[in-house]
TORKOL-4160 file (C-alpha; in steps of 0.2 Angstrom, whole numbers, padded with zeros to 4 digits, m for minus):
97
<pt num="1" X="m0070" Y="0019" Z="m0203"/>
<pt num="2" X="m0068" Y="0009" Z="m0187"/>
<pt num="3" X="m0071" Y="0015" Z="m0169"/>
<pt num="4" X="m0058" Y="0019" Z="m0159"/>
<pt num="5" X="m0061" Y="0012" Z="m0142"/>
<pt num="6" X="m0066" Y="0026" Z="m0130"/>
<pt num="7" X="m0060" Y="0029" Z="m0114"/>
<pt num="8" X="m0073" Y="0034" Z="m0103"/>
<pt num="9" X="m0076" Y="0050" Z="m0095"/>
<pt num="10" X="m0073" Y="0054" Z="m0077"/>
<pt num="11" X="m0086" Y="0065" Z="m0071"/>
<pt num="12" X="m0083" Y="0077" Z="m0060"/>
<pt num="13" X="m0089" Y="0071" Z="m0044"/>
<pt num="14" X="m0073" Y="0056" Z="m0048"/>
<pt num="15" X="m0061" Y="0067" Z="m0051"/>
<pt num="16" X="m0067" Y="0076" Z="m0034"/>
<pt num="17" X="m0068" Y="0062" Z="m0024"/>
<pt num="18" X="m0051" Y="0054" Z="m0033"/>
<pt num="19" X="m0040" Y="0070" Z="m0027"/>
<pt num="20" X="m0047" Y="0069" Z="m0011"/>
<pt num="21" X="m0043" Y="0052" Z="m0007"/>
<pt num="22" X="m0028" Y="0053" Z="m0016"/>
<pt num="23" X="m0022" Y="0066" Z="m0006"/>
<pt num="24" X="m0029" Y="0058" Z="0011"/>
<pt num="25" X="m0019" Y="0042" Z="0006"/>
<pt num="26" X="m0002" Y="0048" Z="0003"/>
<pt num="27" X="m0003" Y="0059" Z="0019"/>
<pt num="28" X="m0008" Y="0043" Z="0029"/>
<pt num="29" X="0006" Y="0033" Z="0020"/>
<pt num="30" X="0022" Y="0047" Z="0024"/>
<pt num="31" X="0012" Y="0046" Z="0041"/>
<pt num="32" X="0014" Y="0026" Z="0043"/>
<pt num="33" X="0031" Y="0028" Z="0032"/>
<pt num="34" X="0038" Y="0041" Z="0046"/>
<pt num="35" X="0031" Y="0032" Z="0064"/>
<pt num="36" X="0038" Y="0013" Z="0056"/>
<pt num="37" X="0054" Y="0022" Z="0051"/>
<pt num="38" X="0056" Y="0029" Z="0067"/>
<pt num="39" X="0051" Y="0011" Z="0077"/>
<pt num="40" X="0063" Y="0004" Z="0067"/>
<pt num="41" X="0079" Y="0018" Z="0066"/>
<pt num="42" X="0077" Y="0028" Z="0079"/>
<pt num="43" X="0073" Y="0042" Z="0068"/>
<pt num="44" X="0062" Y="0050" Z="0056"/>
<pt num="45" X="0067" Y="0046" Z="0036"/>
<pt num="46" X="0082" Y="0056" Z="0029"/>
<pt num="47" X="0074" Y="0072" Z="0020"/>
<pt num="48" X="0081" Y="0073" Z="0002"/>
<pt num="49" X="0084" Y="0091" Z="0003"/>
<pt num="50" X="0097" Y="0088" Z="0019"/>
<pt num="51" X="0111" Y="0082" Z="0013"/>
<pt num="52" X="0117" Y="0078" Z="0032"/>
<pt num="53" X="0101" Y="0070" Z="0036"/>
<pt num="54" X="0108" Y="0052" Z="0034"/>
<pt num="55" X="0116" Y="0042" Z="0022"/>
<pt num="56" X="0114" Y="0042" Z="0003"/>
<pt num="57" X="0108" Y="0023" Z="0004"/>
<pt num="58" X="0098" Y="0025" Z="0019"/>
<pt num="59" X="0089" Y="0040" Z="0010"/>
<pt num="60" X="0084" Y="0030" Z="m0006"/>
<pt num="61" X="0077" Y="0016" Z="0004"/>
<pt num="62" X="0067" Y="0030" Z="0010"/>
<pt num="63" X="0062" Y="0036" Z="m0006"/>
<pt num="64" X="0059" Y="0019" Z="m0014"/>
<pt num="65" X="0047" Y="0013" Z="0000"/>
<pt num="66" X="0036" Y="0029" Z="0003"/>
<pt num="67" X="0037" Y="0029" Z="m0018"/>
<pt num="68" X="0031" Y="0012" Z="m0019"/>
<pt num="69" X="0016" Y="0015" Z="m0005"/>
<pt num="70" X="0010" Y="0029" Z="m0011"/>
<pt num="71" X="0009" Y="0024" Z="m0030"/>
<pt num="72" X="0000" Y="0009" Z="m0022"/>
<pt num="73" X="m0009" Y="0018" Z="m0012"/>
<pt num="74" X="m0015" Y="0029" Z="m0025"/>
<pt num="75" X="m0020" Y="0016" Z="m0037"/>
<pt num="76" X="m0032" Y="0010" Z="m0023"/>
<pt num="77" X="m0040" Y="0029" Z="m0018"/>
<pt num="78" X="m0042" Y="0029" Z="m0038"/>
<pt num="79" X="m0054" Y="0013" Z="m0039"/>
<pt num="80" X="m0062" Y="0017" Z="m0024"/>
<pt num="81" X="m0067" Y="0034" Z="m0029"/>
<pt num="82" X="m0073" Y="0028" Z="m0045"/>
<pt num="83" X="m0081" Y="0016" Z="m0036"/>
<pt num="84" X="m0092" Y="0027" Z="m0025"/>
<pt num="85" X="m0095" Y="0041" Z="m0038"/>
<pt num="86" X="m0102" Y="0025" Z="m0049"/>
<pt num="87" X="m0116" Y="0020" Z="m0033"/>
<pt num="88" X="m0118" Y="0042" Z="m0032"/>
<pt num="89" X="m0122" Y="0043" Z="m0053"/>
<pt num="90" X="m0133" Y="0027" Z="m0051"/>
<pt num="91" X="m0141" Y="0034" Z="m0037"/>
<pt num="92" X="m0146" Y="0050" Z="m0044"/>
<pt num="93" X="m0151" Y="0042" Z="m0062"/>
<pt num="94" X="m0163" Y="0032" Z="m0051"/>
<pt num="95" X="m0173" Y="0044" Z="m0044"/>
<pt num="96" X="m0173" Y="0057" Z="m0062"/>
<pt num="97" X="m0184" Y="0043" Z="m0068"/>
């Protein structure tokens, strides 16, 4: 029978630190998203849950661009936080020897 390849396990100081950084990085993107919006409209972005809260166009730019930031943005806190739990497990597999 062959092997499947494996994916390998996050631990649970990755998933900690991945939620945290995720979540740090999407705040600081609506955060960047709103203050550009604004320097450049004049306004804040158009809620989606207002439906007299600007334009049907101006509200899917919105959407696409924070969408597409955050998902970056997320892909990045994800490698980062795998990353330094990596240097943390090696750390501490170091000095259990």
């Amino acid at each position: 029978m062959a092997d499947k390849p494996t994916r390998p396990s996050q631990s649970v100081l990755t998933l900690l630190i991945d939620t945290a950084a995720t979540i740090a990085a999407a705040w600081a993107v609506q955060e960047a998203v709103d203050q550009a919006w604004k320097a450049a409209r004049g306004h804040k972005p158009p809620r989606a849950d207002d439906p007299n809260d600007g334009g049907l166009k101006e509200a899917l730019a919105a959407a696409a661009i924070t969408g597409a930031l955050v998902a970056a943005s997320r892909v990045l806190a994800t490698r980062g936080a795998v990353r330094v739990a990596g240097r943390v497990e090696r750390k501490r597999t170091r000095h259990l020897r």
